[in-house]
C-alpha positions as CSV (number, residue, x, y, z in Angstrom):
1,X,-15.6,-16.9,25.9
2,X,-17.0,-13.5,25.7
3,X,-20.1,-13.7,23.3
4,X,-22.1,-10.8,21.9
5,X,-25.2,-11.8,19.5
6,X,-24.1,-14.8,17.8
7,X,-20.5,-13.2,17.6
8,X,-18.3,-14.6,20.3
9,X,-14.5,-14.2,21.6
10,X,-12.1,-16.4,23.6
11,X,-10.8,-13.7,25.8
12,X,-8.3,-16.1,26.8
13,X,-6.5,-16.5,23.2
14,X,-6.1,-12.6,22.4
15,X,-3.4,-11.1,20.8
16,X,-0.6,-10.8,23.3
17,X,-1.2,-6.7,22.8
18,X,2.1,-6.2,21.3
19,X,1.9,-4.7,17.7
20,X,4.1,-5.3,14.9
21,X,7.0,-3.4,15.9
22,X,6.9,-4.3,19.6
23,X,4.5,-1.6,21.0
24,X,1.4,-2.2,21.7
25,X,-1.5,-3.1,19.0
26,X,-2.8,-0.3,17.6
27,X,-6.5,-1.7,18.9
28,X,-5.2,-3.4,21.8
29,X,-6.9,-0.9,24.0
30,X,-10.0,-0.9,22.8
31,X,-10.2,-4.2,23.3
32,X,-9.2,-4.3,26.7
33,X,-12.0,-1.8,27.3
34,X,-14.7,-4.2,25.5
35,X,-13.1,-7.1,27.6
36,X,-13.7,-4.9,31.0
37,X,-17.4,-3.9,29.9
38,X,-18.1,-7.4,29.5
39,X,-16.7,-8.8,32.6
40,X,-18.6,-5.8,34.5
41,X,-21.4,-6.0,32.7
42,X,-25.2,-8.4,33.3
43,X,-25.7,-8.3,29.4
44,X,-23.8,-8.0,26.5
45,X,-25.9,-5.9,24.9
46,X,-24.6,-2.8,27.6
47,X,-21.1,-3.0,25.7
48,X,-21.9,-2.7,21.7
49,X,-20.5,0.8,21.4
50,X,-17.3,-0.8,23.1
51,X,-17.5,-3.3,20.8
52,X,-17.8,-1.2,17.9
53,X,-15.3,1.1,18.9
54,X,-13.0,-2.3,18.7
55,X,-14.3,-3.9,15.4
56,X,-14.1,-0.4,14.0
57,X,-10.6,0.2,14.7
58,X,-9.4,-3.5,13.3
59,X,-11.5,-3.2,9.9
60,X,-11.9,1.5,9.8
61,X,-15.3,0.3,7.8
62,X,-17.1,3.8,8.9
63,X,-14.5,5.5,8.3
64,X,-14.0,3.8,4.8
65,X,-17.9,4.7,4.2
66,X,-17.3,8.3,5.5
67,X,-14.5,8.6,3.3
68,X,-16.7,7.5,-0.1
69,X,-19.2,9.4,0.5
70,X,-17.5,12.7,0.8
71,X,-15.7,11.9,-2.4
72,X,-19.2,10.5,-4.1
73,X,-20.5,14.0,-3.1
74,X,-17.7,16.0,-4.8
75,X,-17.6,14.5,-7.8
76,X,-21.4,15.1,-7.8
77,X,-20.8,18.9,-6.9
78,X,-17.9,19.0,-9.7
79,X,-20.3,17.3,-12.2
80,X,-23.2,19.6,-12.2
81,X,-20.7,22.7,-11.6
82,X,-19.0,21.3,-15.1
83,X,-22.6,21.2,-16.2
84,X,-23.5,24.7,-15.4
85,X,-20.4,26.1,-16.8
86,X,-21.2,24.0,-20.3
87,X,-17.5,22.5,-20.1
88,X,-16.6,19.2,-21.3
89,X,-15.8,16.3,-19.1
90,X,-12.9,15.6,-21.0
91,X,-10.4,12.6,-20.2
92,X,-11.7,12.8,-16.4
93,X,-15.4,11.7,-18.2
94,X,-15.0,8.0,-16.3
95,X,-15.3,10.0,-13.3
96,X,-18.2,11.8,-13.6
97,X,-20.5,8.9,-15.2
């Protein structure tokens, strides 16, 4: 098994590669680049930005994060701009509490 921290994987029962509609997995490559880091490597801790690359392609969690906070931020701009113009927050109010 290939083990980084307490989180470890049995490189031998991986995903054949192939994705759902016969290519290959849409992440498959980034794990194969993990896999090489760790076979090359003397300690795990050389490949965590392989590894993140590969857990953030399966789960997009930065990307999810990125996402909510660009959206937190304009609501906050269009909250204060509704503010400053003395408007209403009408039937969108739910968004701006």
């Amino acid at each position: 098994p290939v083990c980084v921290g307490r989180c470890c994987w049995n490189t031998g029962a991986m995903a054949s590669g192939f994705g759902a509609r016969g290519g290959p997995g849409r992440c498959y490559q980034f794990w194969m680049d993990f896999q090489d880091c760790m076979k090359d490597c003397d300690h795990p801790s050389a490949c965590i930005n392989q590894k993140e690359d590969y857990v953030e392609c399966l789960h997009h969690k930065k990307e999810f994060d990125r996402m909510n906070t660009i959206m937190r931020e304009a609501i906050r701009q269009e909250k204060e701009k509704r503010a400053a113009e003395g408007k209403s927050q009408g039937m969108w109010a739910w968004m701006y509490n």
